[in-house]
TIPA-703286 format. One line per 2 residues: number of its first residue (from 0); for each residue z, y, x of N, C-alpha, C. Coordinates in steps of 0.2 Angstrom, whole numbers, plus 5000, padded with zeros to 4 digits. Each point is the difference from the previous one (the first is absolute). Layout:
N
NUM	Z/Y/X/Z/Y/X/Z/Y/X ~ ...
REM end
This chain:
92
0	5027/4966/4931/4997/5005/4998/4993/5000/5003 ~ 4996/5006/4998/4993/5001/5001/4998/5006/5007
2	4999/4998/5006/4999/5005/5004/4992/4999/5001 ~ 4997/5006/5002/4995/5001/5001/4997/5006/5004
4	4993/5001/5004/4999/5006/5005/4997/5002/4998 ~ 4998/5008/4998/4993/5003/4999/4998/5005/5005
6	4994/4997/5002/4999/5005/5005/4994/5006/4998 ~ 4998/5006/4999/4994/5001/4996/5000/5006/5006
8	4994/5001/5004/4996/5002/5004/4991/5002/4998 ~ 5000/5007/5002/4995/5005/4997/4996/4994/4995
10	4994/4997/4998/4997/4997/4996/5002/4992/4996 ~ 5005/4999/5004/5004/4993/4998/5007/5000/5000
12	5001/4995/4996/5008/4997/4996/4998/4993/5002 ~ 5008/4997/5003/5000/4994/5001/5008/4999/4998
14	5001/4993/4996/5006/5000/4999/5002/4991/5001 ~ 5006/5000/5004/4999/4994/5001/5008/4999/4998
16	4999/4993/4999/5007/4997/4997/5005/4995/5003 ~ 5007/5003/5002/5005/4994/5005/5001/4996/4997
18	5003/5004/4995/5006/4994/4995/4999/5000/4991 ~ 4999/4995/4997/4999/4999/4995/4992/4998/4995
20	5001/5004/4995/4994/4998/4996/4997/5008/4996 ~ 4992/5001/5001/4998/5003/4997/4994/5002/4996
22	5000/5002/4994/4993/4996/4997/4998/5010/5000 ~ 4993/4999/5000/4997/5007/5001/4996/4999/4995
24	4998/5007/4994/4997/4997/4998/4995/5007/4998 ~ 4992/4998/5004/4995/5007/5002/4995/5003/4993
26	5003/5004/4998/4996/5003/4993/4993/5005/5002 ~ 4995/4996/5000/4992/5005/5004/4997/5002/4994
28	4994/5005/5002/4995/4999/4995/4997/4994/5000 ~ 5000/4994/5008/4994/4996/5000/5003/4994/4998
30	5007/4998/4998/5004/4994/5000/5007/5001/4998 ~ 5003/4995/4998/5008/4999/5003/5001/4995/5002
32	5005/5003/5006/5001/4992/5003/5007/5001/5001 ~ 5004/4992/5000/5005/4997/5003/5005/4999/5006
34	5001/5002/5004/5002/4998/5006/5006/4998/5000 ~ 5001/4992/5003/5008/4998/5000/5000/4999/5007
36	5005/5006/5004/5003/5000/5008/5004/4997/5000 ~ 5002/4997/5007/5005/4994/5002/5000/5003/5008
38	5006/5001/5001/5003/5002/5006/4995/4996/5007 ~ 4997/5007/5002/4996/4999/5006/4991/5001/4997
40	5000/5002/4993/4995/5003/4997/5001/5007/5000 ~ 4993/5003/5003/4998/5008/5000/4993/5002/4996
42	5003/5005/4998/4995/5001/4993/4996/5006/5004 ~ 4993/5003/5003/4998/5007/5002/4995/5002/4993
44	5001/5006/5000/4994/5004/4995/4999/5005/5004 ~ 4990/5001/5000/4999/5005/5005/4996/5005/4992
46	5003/5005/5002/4997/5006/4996/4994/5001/5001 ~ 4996/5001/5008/4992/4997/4999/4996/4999/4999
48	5000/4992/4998/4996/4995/4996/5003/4998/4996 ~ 5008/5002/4997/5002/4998/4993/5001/4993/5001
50	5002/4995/5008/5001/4993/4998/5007/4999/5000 ~ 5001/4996/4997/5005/4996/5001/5001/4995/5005
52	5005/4996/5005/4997/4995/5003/5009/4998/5001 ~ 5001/4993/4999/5007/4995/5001/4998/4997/5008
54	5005/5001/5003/5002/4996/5005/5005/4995/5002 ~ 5000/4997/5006/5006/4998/5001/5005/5002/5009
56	5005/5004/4998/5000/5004/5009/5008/4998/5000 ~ 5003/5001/5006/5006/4998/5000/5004/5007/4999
58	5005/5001/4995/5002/5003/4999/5009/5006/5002 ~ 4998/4996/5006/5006/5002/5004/4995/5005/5005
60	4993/4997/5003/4998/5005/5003/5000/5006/4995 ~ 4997/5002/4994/4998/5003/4996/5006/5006/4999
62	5005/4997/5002/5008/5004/4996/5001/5000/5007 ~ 4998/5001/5007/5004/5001/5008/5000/5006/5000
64	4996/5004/4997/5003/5009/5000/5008/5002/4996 ~ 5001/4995/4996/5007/5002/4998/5007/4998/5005
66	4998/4997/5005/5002/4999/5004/4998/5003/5008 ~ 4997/5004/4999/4998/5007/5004/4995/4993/5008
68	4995/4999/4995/4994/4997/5005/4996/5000/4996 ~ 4992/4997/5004/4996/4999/4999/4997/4994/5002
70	4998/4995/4997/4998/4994/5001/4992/5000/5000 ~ 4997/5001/5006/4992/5001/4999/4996/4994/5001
72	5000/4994/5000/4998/4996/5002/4990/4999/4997 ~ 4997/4999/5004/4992/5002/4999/4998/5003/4996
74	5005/5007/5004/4996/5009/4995/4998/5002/5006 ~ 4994/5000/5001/4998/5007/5004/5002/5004/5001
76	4995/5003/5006/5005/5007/5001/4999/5006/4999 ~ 4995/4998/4994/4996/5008/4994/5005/4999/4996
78	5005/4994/4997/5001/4999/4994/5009/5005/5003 ~ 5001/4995/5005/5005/5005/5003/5001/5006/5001
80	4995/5002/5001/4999/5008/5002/5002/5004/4991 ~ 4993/4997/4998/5003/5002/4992/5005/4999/4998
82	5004/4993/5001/5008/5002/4998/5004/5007/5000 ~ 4998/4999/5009/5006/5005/5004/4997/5009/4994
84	4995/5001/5000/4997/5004/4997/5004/5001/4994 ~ 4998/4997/4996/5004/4999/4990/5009/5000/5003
86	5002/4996/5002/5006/5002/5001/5006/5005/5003 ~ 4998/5002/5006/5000/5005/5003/4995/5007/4999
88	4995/5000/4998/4996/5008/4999/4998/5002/5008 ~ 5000/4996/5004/4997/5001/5005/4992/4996/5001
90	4995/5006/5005/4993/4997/5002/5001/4996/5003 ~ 4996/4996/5001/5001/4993/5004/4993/4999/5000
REM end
């Protein structure tokens, strides 16, 4: 089957994919475009600047919350803080 993790936080969406195949397919004013993911491919869309951007991340970090962790490996400690923020509703 097809597993996959979406995280979406105040101006961005990231969706990254464990297992399988997934073809995405983006309908703009300025384009359409294609995307075919492959397990360990993360797609973000910032609502900001309206980009799109593919990467490539390991995807077990990505899905550690569903096993009640967080994997931070070179995030800051704004980025952190911001976490803890969005998921919890506390200042930080």
């Amino acid at each position: 089957g097809t597993q996959f993790n979406v995280n979406t936080r105040q101006q961005n969406t990231a969706v990254t994919l464990n297992e399988g195949l997934v073809r995405l397919a983006i309908h703009s004013s300025k384009a359409e475009q294609t995307i075919l993911m492959k397990p360990g491919d993360q797609v973000s869309f910032s609502k900001e600047n309206q980009q799109l951007v593919k990467s490539t991340v390991d995807p077990a970090n990505e899905s550690a919350w569903t096993r009640n962790y967080w994997i931070l490996e070179n995030t800051t400690l704004s980025k952190v803080a911001r976490r803890i923020e969005a998921t919890y509703g506390l200042q930080v």
